[in-house]
C-alpha positions in Angstrom: 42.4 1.5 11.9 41.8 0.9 8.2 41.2 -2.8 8.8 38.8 -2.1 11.5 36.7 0.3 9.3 36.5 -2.0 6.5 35.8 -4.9 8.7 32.7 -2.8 10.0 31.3 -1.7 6.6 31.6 -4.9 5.3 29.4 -6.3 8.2 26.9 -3.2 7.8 27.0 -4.2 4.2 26.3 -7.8 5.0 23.5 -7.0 7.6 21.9 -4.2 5.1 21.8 -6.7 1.8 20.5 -9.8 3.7 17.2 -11.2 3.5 14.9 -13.4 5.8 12.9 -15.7 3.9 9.0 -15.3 5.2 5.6 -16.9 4.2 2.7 -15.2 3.3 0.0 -17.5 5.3 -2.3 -14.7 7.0 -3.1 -12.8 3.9 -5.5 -14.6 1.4 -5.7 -13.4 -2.2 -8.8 -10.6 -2.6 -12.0 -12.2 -3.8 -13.9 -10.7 -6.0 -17.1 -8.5 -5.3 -20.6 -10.3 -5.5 -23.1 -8.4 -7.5 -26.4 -8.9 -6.4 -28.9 -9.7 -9.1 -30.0 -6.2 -10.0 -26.2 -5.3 -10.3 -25.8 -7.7 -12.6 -28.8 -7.3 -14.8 -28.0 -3.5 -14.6 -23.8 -4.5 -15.9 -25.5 -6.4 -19.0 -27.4 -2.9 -20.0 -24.6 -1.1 -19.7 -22.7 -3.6 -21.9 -25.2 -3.9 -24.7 -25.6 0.1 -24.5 -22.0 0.4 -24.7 -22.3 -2.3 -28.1 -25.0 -0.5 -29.5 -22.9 3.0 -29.4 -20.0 1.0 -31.0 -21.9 -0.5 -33.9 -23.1 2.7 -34.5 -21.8 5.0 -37.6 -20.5 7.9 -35.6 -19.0 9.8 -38.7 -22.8 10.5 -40.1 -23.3 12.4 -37.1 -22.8 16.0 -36.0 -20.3 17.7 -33.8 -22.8 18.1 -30.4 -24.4 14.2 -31.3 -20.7 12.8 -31.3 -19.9 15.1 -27.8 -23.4 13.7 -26.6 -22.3 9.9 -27.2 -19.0 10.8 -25.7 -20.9 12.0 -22.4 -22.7 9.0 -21.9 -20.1 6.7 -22.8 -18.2 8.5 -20.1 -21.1 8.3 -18.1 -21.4 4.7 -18.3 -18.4 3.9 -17.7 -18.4 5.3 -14.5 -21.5 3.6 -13.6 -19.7 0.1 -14.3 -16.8 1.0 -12.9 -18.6 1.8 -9.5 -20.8 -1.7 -10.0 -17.7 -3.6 -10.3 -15.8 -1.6 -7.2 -12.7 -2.2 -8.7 -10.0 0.4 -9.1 -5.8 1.2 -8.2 -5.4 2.7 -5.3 -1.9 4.4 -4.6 -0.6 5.3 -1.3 0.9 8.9 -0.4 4.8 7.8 0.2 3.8 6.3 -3.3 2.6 9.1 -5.6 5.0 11.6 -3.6 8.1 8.8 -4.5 6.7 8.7 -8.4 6.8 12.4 -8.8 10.3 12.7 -6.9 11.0 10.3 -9.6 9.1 12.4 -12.5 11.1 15.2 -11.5 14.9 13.8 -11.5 14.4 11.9 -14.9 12.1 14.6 -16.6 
């Protein structure tokens, strides 16, 4: 009886832990978005606006200027995030498996 059950979790074991090599040949590798020529010349403002807030001396200026460069920094980030349409997307069995996860270690 012993020898029967150890026999049939060693092939549960066997068929659990094996692995079927597979090739990837229907899925190609995501291209990247074409921005048409407006969204392009509209990216470069928003990169040399974002330069010219950088070079700028921010410790000269007062507490609602610094919150009002903050807000459009913010701003524009947005706006070149949505231009670019790129962004991490995480499923539900995923971000309910990270808290899970969050919760045990924490």
């Amino acid at each position: 009886m012993k020898k029967s059950n150890l026999l049939m979790t060693t092939a549960a074991a066997m068929l659990l832990f094996s692995t079927t090599p597979t090739l990837a040949e229907g899925k190609s590798k995501k291209e990247a978005k074409v921005l048409t020529v407006e969204e392009q010349v509209k990216l470069e403002e928003i990169e040399a606006r974002v330069l010219e807030i950088k070079e700028m001396e921010l410790s000269s200026l007062e507490k609602a200027e610094k919150a009002a460069v903050k807000e459009e920094l913010k701003g524009l980030e947005k706006e070149a995030r949505a231009l670019r349409g790129t962004g991490l997307y995480i499923s539900t069995g995923a971000l309910i498996l990270i808290i899970i996860l969050l919760i045990i270690l924490l």
